[in-house]
N, C-alpha and C positions, 0 to 999 in steps of 0.2 A: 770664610770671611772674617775680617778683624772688626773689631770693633771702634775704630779709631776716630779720633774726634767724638766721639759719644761720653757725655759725663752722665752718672744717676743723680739725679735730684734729691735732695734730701726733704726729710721725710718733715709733712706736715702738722703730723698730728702731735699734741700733744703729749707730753708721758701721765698730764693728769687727769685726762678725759678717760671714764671707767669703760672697759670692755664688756661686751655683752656677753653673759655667759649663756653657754644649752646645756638644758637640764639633764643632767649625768641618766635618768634612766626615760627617758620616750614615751609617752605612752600610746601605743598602737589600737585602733579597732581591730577587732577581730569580724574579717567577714562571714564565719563561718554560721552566726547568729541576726541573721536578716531575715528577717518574715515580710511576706508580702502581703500586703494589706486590699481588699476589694472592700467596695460598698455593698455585696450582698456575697453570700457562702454560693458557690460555686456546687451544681447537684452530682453526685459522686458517681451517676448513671445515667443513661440514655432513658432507661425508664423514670427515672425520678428527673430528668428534664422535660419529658414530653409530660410529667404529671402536673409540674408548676406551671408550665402553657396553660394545662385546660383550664387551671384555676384561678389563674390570672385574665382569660380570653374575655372576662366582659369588662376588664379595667383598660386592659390595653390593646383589643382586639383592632381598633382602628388604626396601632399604629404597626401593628403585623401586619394588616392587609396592605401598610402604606408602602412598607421592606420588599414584599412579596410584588406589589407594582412596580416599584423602582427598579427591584433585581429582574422582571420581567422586562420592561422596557428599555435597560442594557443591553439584555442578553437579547433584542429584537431588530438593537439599531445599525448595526452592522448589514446583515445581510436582507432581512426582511422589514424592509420602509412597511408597505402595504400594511403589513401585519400592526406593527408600530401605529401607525396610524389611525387602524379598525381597534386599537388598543384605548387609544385615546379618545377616539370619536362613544366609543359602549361608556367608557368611565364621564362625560360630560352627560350623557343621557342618563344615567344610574344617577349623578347626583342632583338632575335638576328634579331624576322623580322623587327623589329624599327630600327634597328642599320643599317641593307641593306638596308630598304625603305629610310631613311635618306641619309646615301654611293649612294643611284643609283639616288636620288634626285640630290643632289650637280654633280653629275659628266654628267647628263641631260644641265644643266644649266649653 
């Protein structure tokens, strides 16, 4: 193909508008110095996992058994409703006896 009938436009920019220059040496991250950050140390054994459980089970035991219902009632709702159901039906009884044992506690004392 020719180019014909085609002119270049000349050029807009000034010659006194200063160029930006990049800085001759870069300076690069190096990923090789990434540390991962937690909110708590991670325990370096299955035994010193299950030793922080026990010793934490009366600050946060309520919210283990909350893990341990939920991961039950997943793993129920697929195939076994009935069961699901007898799951939920023990957990409203369990807590309305907590909720009296608590009420006849206070009103003892």
């Amino acid at each position: 193909m020719s180019n014909v009938g085609i002119t270049q436009r000349p050029s807009t920019v000034s010659s006194s508008t200063p160029l930006m220059s990049t800085p001759d040496d870069p300076k690069v991250k190096s990923l090789n110095n990434i540390k991962l950050g937690f909110l708590f140390g991670l325990p370096a054994t299955a035994e010193a996992a299950a030793a922080r459980i026990i010793k934490n089970l009366p600050h946060f035991g309520l919210f283990y058994v909350l893990v341990l219902w939920i991961r039950l009632s997943i793993s129920l709702l697929p195939a076994r409703q009935f069961s699901l159901l007898q799951l939920m039906a023990t957990t409203i009884v369990t807590n309305q006896y907590l909720i009296m044992l608590r009420l006849m506690l206070n009103s003892i004392a």
